[in-house]
DRENDO-1510 file (C-alpha; in Angstrom, 1 decimal, always signed):
<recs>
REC; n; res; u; v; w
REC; 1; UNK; +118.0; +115.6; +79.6 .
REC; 2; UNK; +114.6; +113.7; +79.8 .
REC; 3; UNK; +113.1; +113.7; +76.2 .
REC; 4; UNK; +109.6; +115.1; +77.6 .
REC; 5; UNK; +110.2; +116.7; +80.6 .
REC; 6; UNK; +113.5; +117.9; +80.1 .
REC; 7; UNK; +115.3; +117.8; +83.5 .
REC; 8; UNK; +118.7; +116.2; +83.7 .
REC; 9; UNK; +118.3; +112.7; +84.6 .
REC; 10; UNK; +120.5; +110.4; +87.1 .
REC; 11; UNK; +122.6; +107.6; +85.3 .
REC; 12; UNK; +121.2; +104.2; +86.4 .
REC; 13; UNK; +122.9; +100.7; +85.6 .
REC; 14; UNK; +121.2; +98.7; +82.8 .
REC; 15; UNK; +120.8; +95.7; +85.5 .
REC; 16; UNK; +118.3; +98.2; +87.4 .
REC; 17; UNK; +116.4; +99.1; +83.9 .
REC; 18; UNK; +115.7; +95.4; +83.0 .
REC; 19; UNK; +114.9; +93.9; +86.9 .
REC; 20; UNK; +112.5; +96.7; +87.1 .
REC; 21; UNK; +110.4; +96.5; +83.6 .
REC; 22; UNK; +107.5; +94.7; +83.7 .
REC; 23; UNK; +107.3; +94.3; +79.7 .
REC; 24; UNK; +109.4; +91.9; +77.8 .
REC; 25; UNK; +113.3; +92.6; +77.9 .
REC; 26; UNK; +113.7; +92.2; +74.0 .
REC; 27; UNK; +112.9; +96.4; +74.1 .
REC; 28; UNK; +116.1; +96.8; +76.1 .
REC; 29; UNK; +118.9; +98.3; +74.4 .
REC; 30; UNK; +123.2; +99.0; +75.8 .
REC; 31; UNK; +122.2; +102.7; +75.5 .
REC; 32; UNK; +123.3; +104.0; +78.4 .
REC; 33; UNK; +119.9; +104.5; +80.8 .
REC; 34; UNK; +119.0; +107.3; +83.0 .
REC; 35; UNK; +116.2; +107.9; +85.4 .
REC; 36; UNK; +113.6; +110.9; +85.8 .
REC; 37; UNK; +112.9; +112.0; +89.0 .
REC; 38; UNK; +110.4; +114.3; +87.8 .
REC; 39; UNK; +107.2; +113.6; +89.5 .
REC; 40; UNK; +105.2; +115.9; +87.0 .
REC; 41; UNK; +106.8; +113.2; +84.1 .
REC; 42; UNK; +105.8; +109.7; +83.5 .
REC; 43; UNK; +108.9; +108.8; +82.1 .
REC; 44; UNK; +111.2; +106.7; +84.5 .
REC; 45; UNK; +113.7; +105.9; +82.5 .
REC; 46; UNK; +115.1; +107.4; +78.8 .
REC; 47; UNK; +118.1; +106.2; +76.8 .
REC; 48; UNK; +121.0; +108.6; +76.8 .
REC; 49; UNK; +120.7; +108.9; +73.4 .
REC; 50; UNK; +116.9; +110.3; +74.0 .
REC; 51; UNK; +115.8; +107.5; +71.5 .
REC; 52; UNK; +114.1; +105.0; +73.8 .
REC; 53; UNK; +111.9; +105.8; +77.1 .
REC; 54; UNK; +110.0; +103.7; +79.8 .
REC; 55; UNK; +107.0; +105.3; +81.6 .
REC; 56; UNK; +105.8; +104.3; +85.0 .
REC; 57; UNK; +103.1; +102.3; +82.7 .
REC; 58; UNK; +105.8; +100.1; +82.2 .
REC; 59; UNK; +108.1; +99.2; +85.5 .
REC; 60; UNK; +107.0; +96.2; +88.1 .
REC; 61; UNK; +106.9; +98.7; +91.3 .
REC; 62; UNK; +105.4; +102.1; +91.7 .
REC; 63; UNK; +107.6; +105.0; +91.9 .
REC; 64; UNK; +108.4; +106.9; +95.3 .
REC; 65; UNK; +109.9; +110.2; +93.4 .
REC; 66; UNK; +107.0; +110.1; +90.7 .
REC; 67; UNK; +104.0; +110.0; +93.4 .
REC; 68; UNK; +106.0; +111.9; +96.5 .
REC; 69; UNK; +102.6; +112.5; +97.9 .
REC; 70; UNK; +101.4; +108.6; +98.0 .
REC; 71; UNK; +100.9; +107.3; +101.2 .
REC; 72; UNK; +101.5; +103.8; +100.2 .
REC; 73; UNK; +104.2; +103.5; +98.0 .
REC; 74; UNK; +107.8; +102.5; +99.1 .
REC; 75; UNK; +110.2; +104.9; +100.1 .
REC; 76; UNK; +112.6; +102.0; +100.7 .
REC; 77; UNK; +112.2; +99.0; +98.4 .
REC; 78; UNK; +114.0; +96.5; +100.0 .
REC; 79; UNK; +112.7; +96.9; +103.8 .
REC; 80; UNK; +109.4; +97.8; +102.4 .
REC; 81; UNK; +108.8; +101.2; +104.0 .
REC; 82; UNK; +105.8; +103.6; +103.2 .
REC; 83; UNK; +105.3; +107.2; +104.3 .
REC; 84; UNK; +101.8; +105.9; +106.0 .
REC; 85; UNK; +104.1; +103.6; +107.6 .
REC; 86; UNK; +106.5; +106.3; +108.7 .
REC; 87; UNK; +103.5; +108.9; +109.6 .
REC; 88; UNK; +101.9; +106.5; +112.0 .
REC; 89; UNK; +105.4; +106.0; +113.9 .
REC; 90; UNK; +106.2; +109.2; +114.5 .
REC; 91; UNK; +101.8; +109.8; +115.6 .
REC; 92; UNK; +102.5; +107.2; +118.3 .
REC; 93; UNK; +105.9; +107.6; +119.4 .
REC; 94; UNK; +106.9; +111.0; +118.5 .
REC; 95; UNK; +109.5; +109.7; +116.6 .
REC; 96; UNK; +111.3; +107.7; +113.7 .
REC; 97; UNK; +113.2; +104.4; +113.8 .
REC; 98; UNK; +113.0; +104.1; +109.8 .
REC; 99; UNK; +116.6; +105.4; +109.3 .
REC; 100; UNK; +118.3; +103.2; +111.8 .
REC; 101; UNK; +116.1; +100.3; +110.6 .
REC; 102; UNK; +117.6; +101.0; +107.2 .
REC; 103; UNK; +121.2; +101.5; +108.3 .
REC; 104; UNK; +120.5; +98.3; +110.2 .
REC; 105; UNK; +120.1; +96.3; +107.2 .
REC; 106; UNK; +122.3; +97.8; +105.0 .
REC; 107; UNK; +125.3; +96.9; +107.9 .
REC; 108; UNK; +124.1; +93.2; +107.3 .
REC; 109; UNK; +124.0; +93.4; +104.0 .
REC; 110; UNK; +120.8; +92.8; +103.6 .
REC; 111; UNK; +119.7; +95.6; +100.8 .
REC; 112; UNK; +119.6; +95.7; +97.1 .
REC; 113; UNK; +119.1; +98.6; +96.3 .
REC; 114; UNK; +121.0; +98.5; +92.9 .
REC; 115; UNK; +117.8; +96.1; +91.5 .
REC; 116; UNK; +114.9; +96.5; +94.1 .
REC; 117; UNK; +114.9; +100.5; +93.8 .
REC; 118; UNK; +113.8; +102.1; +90.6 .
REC; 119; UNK; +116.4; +104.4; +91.2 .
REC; 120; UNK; +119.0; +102.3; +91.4 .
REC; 121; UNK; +120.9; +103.8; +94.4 .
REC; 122; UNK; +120.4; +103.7; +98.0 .
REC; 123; UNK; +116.9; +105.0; +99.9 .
REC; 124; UNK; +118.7; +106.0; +102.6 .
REC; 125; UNK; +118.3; +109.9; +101.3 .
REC; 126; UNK; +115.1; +109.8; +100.4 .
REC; 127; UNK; +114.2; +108.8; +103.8 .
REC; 128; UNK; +115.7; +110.3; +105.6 .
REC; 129; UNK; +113.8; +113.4; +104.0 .
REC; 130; UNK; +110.9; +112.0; +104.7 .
REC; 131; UNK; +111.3; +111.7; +107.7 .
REC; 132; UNK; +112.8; +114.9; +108.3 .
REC; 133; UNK; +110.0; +116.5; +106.6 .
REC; 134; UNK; +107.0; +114.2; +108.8 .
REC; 135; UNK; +108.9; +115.5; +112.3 .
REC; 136; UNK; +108.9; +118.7; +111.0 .
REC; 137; UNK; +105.1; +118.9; +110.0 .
REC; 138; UNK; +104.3; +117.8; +113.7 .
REC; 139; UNK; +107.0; +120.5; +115.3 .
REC; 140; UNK; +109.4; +117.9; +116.1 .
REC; 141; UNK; +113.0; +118.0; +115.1 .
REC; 142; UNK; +114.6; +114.8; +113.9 .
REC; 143; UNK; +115.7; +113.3; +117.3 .
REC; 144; UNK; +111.7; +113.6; +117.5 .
REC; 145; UNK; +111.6; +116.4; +120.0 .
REC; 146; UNK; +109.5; +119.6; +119.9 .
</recs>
């Protein structure tokens, strides 16, 4: 459980932690590391042990899952896709290609998603969602038809 917000956290490899703190690595410890979703929390990541905790003050990207509402921040780190991004598609076309783009990339192996995402696991959920979620605002389902 996060030490300040409390909710259960989602292990995350130790690699992740240290490509994604912008403050010296000395800090770092081989606690096992877990990440906060919470978006009402500032912590990112926390040691297992509860001991040790990063804050958004201190990671190199902004968070997608801490500032869900953010137009600008990445949904998927290592295409660099934003919900503006995604929202302006789907007002022209009607429709997504973010998903296949991503699936496109990840069959080329062209991702790293273990190091470039703060959450240290594929973005392919999270936008998917988003997408989902944009089509449905407008009345569209996610083939992008009403």
């Amino acid at each position: 459980m996060c030490p300040v917000c409390g909710q259960c956290g989602k292990p995350v490899e130790g690699q992740t932690v240290k490509a994604m703190l912008a403050i010296s690595l000395v800090h770092v410890t081989h606690e096992p590391y877990l990440f906060c979703a919470n978006p009402d929390c500032a912590i990112v990541y926390y040691a297992a042990d509860g001991e040790q905790t990063f804050s958004t003050a201190e990671v190199r990207e902004r968070v997608y899952q801490k500032e869900p509402g953010a137009g600008d921040v990445f949904v998927c780190y290592c295409f660099r896709h934003t919900p503006d991004e995604i929202r302006a598609e789907i007002a022209a076309t009607g429709r997504s290609t973010v998903v296949d783009a991503i699936n496109a990339g990840i069959r080329v192996g062209a991702c790293a998603c273990d190091l470039r995402n703060p959450q240290g696991s594929c973005c392919l959920g999270n936008a998917r969602a988003l997408v989902k979620l944009l089509l449905a605002e407008k009345g569209l389902t996610a083939i992008g038809r009403p």
